[in-house]
C-alpha positions, 0 to 999 in steps of 0.5 A, a space after each residue: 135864753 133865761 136871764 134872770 140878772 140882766 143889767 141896765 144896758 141890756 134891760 134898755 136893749 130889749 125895751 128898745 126891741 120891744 118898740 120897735 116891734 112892727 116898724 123897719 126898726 126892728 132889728 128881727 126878721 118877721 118870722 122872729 118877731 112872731 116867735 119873740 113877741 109870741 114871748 111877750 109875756 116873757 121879754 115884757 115882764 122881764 123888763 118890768 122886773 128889771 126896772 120895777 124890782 119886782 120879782 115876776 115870775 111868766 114860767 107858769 104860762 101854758 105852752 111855758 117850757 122848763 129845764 131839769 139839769 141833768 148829770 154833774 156841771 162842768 167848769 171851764 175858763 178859756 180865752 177865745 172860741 172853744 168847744 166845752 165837752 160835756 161829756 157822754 150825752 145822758 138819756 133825755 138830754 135835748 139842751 145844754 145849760 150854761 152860765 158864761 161871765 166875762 173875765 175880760 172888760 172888753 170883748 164879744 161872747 156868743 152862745 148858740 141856742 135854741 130860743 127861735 122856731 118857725 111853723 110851716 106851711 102845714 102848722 107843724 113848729 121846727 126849732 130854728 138854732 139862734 144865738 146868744 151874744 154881749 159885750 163884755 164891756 157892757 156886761 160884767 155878771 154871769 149870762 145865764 142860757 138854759 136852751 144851749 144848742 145841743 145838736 142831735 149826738 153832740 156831747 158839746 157846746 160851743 162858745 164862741 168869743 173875740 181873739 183874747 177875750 176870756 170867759 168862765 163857763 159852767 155847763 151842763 146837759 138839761 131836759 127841757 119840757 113843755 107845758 100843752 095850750 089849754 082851751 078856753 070856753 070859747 074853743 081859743 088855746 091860749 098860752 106861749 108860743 113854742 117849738 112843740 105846739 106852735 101857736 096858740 089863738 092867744 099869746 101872752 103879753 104884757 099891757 101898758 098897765 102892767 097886767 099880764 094876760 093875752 094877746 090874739 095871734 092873728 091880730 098880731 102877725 096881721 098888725 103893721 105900723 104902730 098901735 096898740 092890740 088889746 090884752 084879754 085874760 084867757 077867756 078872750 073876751 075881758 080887756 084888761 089892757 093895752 099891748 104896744 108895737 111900735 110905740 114906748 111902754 113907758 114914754 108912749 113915743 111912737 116910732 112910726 113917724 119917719 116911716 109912715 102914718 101909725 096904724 090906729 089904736 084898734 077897738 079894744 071890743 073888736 077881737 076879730 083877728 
């Protein structure tokens, strides 16, 4: 899901997520969080932009993923669950782009995607179909979705919505392609988590200081409770800040206190993983 018009309340949701991260809070699964906060570069500039102002832009990093539009977008405005025809699938074509916006003030709107993915046991990435959903009554401006589930041979997207609720919904196919790791001079690849490479040594993320730079895979998937991970620039070595888990970017309140002692703040100079 890219967003780029997210409103307060939902800005105040993935800060929420984001704290929870590392704690029973936290309303993703493991192998999700991994994907999600692989993200962090992505979700955590976000929110900085969303409550700075500031126009941050993380679709440069290495492992980034882009998508083309292709062929004419359609428009529709339905009430309820319905599948929107796309027509004959285009050459190239492996997502659909959709912008939804609610017409009813109240209601539940979802929309399949393709934003989570998993490594097996062998490191090879698989796309995990995930979902997209808000409530109209919080959400009144138009949710854009450039990662639309597009199901091998399918010509359609579904939305799906509350009995009565309403919703208008310009899709069309898109190509989506992603940008390979780069490898720094210590042999670490760097960049964002996708469902092509996997995942890199380093992953970005955001530090307390608002400095966006990287954070060590396997220190992250090793981490539990609440503390902080260091955030290197791509060499893996420079500490140029904090990354917190469990705790508020913005109050440093932790969230690990009525479920266990917090995990210490780890040395900043330690980059074993």
């Amino acid at each position: 899901m890219s967003d780029r018009h997210l409103d307060s309340a939902f800005a105040a949701a993935l800060r929420e997520e984001l704290t929870a991260i590392g704690t029973k809070r936290s309303s993703l699964q493991r192998h999700q969080r991994r994907v999600r906060i692989a993200t962090a570069a992505v979700v955590a500039v976000a929110v900085a932009g969303l409550t700075t102002g500031a126009a941050v832009v993380a679709s440069g990093y290495p492992g980034s993923t882009t998508v083309a539009p292709l062929g004419d977008s359609i428009t529709v405005t339905r009430t309820g669950t319905s599948t929107i025809e796309l027509g004959i699938n285009l050459s190239g074509a492996n997502t659909v782009i959709i912008d939804v916006t609610c017409e009813s003030s109240t209601g539940a709107v979802s929309v399949d995607s393709t934003s989570g993915f998993h490594v097996d046991a062998a490191g090879t990435p698989h796309i995990e179909k995930t979902t997209s959903s808000w409530n109209c009554a919080a959400r009144s401006t138009a949710v854009h979705i450039d990662d639309g589930y597009l199901a091998p041979g399918s010509t359609s997207i579904t939305v799906t919505a509350d009995p009565g609720t309403t919703w208008t919904a310009v899709a069309r196919y898109g190509k989506a392609t992603t940008r390979p790791f780069e490898v720094n001079a210590h042999g670490q690849t760097y960049g964002e988590p996708n469902d092509v490479y996997g995942f890199p040594d380093l992953q970005g993320a955001q530090a307390t200081n608002g400095k966006v730079g990287y954070i060590l895979t396997a220190r992250f998937k090793s981490f539990r409770g609440c503390g902080y991970l260091p955030v290197y620039e791509s060499d893996g070595t420079t500490v140029i800040g904090q990354f917190p888990i469990g705790i508020d970017p913005v109050t440093g309140a932790t969230q690990c206190d009525a479920h266990g002692s917090p995990t210490p703040n780890p040395d900043p100079t330690d980059r074993q993983p």
